[in-house]
DOLO-569346 format. One record per residue: residue in one letter; z, y, x of N, C-alpha, C, O, CB in turn. Coordinates in steps of 0.001 Angstrom, whole numbers, plus 500000, padded with zeros to 6 digits. Atoms other than C-alpha are relative to their C-alpha. Glycine has a CB too. Layout:
AZYXZYXZYXZYXZYX;...
***
This chain:
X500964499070499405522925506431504205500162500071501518499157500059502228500162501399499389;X499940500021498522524479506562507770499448498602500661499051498380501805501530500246500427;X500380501360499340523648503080508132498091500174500505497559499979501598500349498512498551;X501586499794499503519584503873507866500198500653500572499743500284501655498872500349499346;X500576499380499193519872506508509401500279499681501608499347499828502398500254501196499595;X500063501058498920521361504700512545499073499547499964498217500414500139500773499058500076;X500850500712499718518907502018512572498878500973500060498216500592501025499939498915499182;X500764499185499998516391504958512076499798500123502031498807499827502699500638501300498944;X500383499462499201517266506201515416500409498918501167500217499274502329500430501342499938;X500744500868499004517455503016517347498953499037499768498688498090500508500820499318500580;X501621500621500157514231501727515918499303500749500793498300500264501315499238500055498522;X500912499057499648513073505027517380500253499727501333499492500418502011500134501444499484;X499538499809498565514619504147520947500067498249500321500780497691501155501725501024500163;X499620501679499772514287500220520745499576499550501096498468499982501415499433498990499021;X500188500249499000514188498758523586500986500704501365500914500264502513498753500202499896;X499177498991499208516848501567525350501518499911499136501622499634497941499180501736499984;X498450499835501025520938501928524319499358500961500198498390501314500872501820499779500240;X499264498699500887522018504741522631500987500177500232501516499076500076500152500033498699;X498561499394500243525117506146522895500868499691498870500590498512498654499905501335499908;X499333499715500855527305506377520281500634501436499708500938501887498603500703499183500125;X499639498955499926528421509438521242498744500722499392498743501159498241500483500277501288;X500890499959500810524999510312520844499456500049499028498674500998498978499787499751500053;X500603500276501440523896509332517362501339500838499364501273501413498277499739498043499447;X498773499603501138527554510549516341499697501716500350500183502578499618502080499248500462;X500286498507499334526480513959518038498335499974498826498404500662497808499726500019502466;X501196499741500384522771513686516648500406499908497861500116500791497053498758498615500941;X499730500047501805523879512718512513500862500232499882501352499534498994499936498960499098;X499093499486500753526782514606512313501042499235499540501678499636498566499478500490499104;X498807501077500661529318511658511767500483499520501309499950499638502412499411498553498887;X499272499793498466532073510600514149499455498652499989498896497887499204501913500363500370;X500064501741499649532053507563516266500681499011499611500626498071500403500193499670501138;X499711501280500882533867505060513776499079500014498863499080499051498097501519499929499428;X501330499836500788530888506157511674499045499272500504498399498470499829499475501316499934;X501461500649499418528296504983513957500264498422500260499336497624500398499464500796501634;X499986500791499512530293502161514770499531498795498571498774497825498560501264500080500824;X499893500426501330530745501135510985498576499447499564498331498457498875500510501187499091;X501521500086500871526867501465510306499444498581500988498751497659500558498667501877500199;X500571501003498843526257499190513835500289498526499539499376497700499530500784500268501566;X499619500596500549528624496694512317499422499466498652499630498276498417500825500434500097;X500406499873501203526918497039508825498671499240500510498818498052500221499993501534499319;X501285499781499192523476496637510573500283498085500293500072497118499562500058501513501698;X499719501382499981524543493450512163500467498669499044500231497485499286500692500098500687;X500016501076501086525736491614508954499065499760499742498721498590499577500505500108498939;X501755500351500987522176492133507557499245499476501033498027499579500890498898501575499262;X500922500835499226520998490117510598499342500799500903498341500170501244499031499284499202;X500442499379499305519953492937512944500896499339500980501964498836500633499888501326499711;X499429500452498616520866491822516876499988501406500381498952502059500501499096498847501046;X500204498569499233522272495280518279500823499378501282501939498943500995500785501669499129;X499082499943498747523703494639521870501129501481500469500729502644500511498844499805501213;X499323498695499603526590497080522969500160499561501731500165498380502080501717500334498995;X499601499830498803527236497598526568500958501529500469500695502663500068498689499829500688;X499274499119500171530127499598527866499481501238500791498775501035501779501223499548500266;X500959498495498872528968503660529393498762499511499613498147499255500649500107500091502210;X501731500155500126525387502781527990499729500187498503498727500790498118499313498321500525;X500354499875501804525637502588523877500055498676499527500803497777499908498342500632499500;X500768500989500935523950500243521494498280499970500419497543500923500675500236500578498263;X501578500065499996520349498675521875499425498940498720500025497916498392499465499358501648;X500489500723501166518294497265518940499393498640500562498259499010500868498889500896499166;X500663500816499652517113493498520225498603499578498794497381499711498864501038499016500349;X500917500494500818515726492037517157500590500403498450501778500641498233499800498392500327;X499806499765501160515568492700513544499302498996498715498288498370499023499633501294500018;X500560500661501070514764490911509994498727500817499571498527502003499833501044499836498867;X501148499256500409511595491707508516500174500448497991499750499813497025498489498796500479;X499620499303501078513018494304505490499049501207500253498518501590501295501591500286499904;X500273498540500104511733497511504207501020500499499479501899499913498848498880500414499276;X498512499111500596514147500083503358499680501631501609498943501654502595502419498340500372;X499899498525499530514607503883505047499337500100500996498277500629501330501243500545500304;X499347499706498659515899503294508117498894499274501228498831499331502456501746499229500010;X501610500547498754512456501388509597499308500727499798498739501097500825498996498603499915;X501227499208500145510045503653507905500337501594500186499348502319500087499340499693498521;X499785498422499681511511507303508596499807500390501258499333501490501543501309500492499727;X500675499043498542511048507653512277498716499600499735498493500309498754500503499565501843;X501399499957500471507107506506511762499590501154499680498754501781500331499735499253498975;X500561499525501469506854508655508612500409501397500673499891502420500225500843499386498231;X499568498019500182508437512096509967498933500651500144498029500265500883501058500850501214;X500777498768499702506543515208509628498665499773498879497892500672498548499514500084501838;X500472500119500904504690513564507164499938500475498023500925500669497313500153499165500421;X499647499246501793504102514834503138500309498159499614501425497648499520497940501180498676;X500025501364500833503100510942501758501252499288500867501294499309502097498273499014500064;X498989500701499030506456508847502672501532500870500331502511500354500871499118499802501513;X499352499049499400508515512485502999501508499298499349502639499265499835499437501694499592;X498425500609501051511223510814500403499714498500499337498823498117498578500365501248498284;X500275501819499928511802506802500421500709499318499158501891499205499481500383499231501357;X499209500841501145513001504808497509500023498332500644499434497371500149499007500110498243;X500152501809499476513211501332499164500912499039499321502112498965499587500431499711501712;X498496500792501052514969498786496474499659498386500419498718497914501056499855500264497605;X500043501066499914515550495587496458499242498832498702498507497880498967501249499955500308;X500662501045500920514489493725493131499610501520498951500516502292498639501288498389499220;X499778499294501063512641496219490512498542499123499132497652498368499522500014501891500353;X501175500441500988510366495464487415498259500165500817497343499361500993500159501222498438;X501431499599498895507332497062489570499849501527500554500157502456499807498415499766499090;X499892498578498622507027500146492227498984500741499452498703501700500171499562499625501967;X500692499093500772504430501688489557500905500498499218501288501593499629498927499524499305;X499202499859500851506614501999487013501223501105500104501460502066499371500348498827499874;X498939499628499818509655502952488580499539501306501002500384502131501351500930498836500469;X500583498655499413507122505710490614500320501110498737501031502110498843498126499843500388;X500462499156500438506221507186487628501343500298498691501062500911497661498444499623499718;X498950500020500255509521507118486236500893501225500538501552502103499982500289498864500325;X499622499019499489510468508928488829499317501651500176499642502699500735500194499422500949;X501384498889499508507370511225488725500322500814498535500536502019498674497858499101500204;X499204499430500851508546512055484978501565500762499785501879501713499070499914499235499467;X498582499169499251512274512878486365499847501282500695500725502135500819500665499139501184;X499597498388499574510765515846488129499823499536501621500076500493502353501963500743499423;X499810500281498381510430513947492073498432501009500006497507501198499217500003497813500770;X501159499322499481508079516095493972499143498509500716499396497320500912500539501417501253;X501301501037499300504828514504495593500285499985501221500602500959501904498374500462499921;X499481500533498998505475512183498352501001498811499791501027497944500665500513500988500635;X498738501020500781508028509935496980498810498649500197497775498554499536500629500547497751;X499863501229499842507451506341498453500616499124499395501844499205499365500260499881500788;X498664501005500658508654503246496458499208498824500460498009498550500397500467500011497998;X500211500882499692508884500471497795501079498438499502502199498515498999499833500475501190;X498897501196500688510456496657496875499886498890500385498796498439500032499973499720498607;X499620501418499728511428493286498212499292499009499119498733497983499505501484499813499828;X500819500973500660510013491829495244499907500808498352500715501653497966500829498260500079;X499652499273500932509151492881491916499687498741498625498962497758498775499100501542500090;X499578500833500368509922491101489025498425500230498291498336499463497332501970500161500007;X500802499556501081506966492581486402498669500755500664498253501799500162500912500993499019;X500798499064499104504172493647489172498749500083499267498374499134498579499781499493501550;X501111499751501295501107495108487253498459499931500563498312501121500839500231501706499230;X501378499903499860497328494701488197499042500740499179499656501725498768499628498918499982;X500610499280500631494712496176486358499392499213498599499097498018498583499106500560500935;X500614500643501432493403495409482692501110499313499404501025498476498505498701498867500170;X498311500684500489497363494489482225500044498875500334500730498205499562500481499878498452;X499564501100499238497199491425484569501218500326500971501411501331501654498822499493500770;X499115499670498903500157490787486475499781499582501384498749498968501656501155499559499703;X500862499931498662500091490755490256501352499171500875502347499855501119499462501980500648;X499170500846499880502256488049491562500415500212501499499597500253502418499494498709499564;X499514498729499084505051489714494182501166499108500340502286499544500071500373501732499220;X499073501178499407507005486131495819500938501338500826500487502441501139498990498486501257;X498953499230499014510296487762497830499434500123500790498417499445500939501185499563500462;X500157500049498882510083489051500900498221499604500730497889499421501901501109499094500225;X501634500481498974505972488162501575498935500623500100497925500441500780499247498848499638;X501025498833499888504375491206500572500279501368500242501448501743500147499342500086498926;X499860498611500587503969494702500504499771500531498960498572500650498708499544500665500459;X499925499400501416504665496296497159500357501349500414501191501458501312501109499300498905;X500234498831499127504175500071497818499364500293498879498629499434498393499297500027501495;X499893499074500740503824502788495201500377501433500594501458501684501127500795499551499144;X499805498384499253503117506938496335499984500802498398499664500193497377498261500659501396;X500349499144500592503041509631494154500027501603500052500914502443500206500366499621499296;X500972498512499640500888512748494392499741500968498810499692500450497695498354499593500525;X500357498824501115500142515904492167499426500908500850499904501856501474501280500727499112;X500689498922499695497176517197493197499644501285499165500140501324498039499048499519500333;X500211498189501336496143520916491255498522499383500100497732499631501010500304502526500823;X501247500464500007493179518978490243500211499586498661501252499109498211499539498986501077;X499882500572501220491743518347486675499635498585499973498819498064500734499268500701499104;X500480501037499982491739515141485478498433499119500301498087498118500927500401499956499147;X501495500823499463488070514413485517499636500094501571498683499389501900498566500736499199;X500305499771499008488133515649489304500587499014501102500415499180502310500226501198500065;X499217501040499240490205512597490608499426498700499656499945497785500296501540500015499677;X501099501008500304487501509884489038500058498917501075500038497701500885498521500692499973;X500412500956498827487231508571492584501743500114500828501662500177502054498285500786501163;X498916500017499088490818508682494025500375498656500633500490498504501849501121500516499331;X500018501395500093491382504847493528498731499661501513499015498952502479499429499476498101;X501361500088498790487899504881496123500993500155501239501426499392502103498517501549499947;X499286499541498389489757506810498659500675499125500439500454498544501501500979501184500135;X498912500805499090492975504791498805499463499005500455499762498770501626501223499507499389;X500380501156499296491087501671499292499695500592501377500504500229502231498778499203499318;X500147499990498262489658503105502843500797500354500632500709500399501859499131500677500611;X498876499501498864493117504493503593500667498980500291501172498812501401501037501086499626;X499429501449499477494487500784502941499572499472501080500332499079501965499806498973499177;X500474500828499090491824499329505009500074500845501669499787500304502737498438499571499417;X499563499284498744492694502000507788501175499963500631501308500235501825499903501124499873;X498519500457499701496515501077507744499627498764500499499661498650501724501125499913498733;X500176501558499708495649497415507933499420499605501380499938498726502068499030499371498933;X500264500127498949493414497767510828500576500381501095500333499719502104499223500242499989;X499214499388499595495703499942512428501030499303500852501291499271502055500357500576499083;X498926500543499706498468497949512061499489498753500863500107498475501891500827499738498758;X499825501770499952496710493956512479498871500479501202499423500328502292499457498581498263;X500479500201499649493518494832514223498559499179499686497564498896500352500712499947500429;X501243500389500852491248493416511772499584500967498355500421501499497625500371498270499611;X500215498953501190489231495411508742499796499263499033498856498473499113498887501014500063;X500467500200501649489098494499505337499020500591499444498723501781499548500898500358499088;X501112498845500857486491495447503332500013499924498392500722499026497940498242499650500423;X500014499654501144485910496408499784499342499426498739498144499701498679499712500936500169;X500860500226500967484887494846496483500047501009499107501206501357498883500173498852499435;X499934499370500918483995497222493942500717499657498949500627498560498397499081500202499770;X499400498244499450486171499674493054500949499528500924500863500044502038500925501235498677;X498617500317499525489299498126494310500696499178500612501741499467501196500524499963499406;X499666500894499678489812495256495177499734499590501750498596499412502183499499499324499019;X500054500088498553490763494650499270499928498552500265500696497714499793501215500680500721;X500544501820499725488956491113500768500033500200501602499942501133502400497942499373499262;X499642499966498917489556489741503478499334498374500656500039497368500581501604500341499933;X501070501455499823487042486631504653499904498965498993500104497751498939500406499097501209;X500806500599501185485641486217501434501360500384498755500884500773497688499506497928500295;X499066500714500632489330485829499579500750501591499699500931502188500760500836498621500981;X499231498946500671491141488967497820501763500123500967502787499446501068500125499411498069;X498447499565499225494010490587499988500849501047499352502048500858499147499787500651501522;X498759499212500562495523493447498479498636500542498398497415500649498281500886501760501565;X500307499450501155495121494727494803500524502109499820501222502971500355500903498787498896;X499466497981500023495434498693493725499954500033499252499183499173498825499449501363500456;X499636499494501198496483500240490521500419501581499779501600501888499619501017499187499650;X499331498996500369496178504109489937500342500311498499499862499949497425499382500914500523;X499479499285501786497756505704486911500279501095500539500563501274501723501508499361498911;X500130498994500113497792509105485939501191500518498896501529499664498077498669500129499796;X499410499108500874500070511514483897499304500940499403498540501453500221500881500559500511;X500419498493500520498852514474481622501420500580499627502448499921499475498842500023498519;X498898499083500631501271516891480539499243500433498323498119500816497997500299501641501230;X500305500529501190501769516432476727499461501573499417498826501361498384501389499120499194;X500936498942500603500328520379475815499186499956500264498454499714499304500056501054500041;X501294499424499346497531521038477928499085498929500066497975499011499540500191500606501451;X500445500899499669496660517813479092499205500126501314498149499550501576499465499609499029;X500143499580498991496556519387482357500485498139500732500954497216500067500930501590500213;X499128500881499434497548516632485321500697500151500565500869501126501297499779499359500451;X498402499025499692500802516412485990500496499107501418501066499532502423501606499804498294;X500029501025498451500842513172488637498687498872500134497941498435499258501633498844500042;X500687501736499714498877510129490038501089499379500748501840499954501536498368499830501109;X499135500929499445500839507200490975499019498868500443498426498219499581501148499544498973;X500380501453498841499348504436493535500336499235499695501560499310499588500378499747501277;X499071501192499558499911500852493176499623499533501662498620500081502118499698498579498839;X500218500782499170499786498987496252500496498773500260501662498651500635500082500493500713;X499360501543499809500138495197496545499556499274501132498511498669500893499667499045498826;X500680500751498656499347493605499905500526498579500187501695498329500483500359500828501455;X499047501252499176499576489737500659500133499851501957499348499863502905499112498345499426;X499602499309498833501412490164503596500049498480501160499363498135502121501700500980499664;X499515501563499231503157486479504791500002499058499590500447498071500176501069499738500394;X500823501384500812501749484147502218500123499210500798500009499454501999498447499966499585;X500702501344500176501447480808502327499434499948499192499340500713498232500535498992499914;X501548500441501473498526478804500430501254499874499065501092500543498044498576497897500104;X499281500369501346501581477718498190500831501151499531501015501258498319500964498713500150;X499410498489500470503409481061497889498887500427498464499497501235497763499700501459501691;X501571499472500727499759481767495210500377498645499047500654497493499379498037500000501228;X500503500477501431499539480476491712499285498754500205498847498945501339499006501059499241;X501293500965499884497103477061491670499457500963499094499134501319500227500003498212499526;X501151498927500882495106479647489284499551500564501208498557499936501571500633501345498748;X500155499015499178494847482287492264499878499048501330499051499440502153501196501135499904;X500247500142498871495234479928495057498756500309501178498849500868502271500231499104499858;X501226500328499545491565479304495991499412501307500471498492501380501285499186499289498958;X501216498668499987490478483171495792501297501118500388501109502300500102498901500438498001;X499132499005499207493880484896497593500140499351501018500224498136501194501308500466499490;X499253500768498578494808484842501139501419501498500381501847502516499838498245499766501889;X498990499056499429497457486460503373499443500986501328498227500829501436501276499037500493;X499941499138498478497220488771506719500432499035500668499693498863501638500990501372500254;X499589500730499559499411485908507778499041498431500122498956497687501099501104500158499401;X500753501246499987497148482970506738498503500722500992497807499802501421499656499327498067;X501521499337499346493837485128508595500414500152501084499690499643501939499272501413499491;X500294499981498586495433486128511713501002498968500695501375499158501853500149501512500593;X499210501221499300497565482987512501501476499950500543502022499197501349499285499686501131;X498405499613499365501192484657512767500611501235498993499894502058498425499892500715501914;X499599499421501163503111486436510540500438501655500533500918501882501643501292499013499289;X500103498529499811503211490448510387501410501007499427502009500674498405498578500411499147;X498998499429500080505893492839510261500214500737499241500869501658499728500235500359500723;X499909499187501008505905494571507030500654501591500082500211502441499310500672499214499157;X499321498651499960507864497711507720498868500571500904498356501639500570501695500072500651;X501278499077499652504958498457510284499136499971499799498381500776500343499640500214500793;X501065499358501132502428497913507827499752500784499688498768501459499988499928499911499133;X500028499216500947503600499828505279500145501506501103499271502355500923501241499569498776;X500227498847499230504261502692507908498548500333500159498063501352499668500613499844501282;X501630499739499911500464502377508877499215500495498707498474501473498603499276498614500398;X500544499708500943499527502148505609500252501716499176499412502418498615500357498839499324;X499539498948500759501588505140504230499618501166501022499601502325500608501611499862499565;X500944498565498959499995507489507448498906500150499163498483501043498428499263499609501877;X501642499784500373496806506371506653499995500877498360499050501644498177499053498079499837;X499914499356501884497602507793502361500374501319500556499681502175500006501504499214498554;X499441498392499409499229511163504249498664500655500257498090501587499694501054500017501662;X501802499389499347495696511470506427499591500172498861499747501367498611498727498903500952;X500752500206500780493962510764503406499883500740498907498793500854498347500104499057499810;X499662499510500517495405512657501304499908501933500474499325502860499912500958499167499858;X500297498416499600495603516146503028498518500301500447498261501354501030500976500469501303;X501547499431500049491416515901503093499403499472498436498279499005498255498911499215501490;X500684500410500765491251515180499639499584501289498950500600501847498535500662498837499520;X501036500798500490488893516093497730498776500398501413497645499928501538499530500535498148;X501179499248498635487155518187501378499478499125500527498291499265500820500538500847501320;X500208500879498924487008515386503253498920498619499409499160497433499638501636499497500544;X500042500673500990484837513783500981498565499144500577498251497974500354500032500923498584;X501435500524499105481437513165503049500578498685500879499716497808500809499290501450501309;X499598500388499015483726510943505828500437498981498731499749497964498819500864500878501106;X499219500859500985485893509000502383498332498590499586498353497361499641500743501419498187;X500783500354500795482418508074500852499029498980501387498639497817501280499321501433499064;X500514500712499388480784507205503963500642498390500312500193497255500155499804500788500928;X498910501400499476483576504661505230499964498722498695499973497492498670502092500713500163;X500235501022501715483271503251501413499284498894500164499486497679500141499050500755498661;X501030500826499971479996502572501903499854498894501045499492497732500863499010500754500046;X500078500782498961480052501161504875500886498421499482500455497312499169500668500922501345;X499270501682500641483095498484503823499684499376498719500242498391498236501607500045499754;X500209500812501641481689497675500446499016498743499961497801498800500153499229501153498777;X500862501292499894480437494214500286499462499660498600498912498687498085500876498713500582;X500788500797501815479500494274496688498513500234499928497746499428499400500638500960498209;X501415499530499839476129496391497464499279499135500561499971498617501438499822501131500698;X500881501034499726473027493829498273500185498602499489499532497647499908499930499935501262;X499936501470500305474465490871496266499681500673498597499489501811498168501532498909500339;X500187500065501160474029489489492951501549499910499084502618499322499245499029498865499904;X498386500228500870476698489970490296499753500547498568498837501141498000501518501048500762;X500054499980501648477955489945486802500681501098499747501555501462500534500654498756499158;X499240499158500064479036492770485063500597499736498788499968499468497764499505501135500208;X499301500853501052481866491739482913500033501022498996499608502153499230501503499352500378;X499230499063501410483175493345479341500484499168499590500299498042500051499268500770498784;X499372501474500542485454491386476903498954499596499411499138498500498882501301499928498965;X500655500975501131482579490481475025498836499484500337498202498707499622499726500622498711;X501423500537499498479477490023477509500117499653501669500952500015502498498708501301499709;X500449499901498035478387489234481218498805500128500052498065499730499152500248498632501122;X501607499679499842475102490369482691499861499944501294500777500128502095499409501411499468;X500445499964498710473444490111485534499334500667500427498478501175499703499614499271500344;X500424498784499453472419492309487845500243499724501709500848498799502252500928501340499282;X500050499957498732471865493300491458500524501637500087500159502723499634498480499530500613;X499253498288499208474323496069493288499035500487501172499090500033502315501889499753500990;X500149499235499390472397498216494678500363500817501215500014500715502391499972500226499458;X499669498762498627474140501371496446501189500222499386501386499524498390498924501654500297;X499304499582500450477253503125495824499768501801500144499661502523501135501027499267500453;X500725498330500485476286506821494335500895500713500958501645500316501850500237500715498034;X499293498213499083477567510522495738501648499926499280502596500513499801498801502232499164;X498885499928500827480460509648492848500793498929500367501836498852499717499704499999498603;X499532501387499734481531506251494408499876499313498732500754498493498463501463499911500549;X500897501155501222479846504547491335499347499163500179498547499694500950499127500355499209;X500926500952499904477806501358491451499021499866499165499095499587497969500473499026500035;X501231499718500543474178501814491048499647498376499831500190497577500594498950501027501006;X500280501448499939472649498298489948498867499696499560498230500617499049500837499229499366;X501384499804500676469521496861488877500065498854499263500504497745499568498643500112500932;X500015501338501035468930494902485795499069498868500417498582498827501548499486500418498471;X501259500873499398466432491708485603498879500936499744498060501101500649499693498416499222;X500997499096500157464172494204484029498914500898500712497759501243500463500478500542499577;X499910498653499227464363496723486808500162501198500075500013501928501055499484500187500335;X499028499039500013465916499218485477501381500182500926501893499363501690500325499913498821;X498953500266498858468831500689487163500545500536498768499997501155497856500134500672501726;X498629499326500750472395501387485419500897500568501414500786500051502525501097498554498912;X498705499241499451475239503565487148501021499648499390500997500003498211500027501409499925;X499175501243500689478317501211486264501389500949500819501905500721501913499506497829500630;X498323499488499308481710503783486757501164499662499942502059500105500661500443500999499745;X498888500827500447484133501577485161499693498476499813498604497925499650500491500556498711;X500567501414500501484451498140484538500453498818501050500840499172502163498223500050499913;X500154500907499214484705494564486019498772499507500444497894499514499582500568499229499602;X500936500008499565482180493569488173500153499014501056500907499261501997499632501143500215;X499819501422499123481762489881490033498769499939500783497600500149500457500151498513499049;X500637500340498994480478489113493029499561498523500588500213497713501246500624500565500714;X500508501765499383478251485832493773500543499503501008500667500142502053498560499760500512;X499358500653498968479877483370495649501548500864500441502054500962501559498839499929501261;X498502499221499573483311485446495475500515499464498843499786499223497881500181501871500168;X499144500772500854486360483839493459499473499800498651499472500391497572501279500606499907;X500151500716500906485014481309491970498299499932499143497779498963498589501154500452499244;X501194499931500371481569482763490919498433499739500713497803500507501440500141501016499649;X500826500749499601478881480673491647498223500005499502497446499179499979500707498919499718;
***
């Protein structure tokens, strides 16, 4: 723990020493404490320079998640307030709502290096190479009934694509419901799940997935997936720093979160605006049919209004739903 929290507070001063005296004055631990964590710090490939009467200065660092990068960012924040950062787990849903059954209050960040069972939606898995993405799991308990969170999954997508721009400088936009694209090609996937509480069937949590390809390569991707995933790294020509991603990203879920459900005129607009599924042609899948149809609009509910060949319209709130000329559909 002293070790993040060191690196905490010369991430927060990078570019300047520190003291030692300092940090051993600021966290309460003496100076063979601070020195221990500096030492610690440097095995895992951090460059700290010491100079004598001046401190420690942070030069360069590996590109990890864990505490001690995302807590100065994150302070003062609810989403992010308490950071699980592991190294190998089955998947950062799982082990959310794991924790969300243990009793963790809302806010609880999980995050993971790699995960070894990462989950997509319709029980596809979501393929989570070491070190190249962001795997990122929140969990929230709003005092909201279940049917009143219908559209939450909506929201996070524009809080992703608000981290992302944030962080890179370029926007993603939206395929209906969920799915984050990124010049033409699928960038990050989302997965909420929900709790009831087993009397009432009141709700008791929501848990976030978040999967971002972060530092991909084309060969990092499945030959199944190659053709129709990219990276942040393969789009803007240099590879991105994951810890200040996920910081961006996990503001943007804080913002997003303390106007939810009020803020709901500003969520819906931004939707609309990034949703590229509205004005094309597409199929609307089930296991047992496809149909065709034209997307329309996206309703007051973040639903997709559509129009048959007929000309009828359907309101389509669940479901898979393909987009012409998007992976693979032609």
């Amino acid at each position: 723990m002293s070790r993040e929290k060191v690196l905490s507070l010369l991430r927060g001063r990078q570019g300047e020493y520190l003291s030692g005296e300092a940090m051993s004055r600021e966290l309460g631990i003496s100076r063979a404490g601070v020195w221990k964590a500096i030492e610690g710090l440097r095995q895992e490939g951090y460059t700290i320079s010491s100079a004598p009467n001046r401190g420690y200065r942070l030069e360069d660092a590996p590109d990890r998640l864990r505490a001690g990068e995302l807590s100065g960012p994150l302070k003062g924040a609810l989403v992010g307030s308490t950071l699980l950062c592991l190294d190998v787990i089955d998947s950062t849903n799982t082990e959310c709502k794991r924790q969300a059954m243990s009793g963790a209050a809302e806010g609880l960040v999980v995050t993971a290096e790699e995960q070894t069972g990462g989950k997509g939606r319709r029980g596809r898995g979501f393929q989570s190479p070491r070190g190249k993405g962001l795997y990122l799991s929140a969990l929230f308990r709003p005092d909201l009934e279940p049917g009143q969170v219908s559209d939450f999954t909506a929201w996070v997508a524009v809080a992703v694509c608000d981290g992302i721009e944030a962080c890179c400088g370029v926007r993603p936009r939206i395929k209906w419901t969920n799915d984050i694209v990124l010049e033409g090609k699928k960038l990050v996937g989302i997965l909420t799940e929900l709790g009831l509480e087993s009397e009432s069937n009141a709700l008791d949590y929501l848990v976030t997935g978040i999967g971002i390809n972060v530092n991909h390569a084309a060969e990092d991707f499945s030959p199944e997936i190659r053709d129709m995933a990219t990276s942040l790294a393969q789009v803007l020509g240099h590879p991105v720093r994951r810890a200040e991603l996920a910081a961006q990203v996990v503001l943007a879920l804080d913002r997003m979160y303390a106007g939810y459900p009020r803020n709901k005129a500003e969520y819906l607009e931004k939707y609309r605006a990034g949703c590229l599924t509205t004005g094309h042609p597409v199929q609307l899948i089930t296991p047992n049919s496809r149909r065709e149809a034209f997307a329309r609009e996206i309703d007051d509910q973040f639903n997709l209004v559509v129009e048959l060949p007929d000309g009828t319209r359907e309101t389509i709130s669940t479901g898979e739903v393909s987009v012409r000329g998007m992976y693979g559909y032609v």
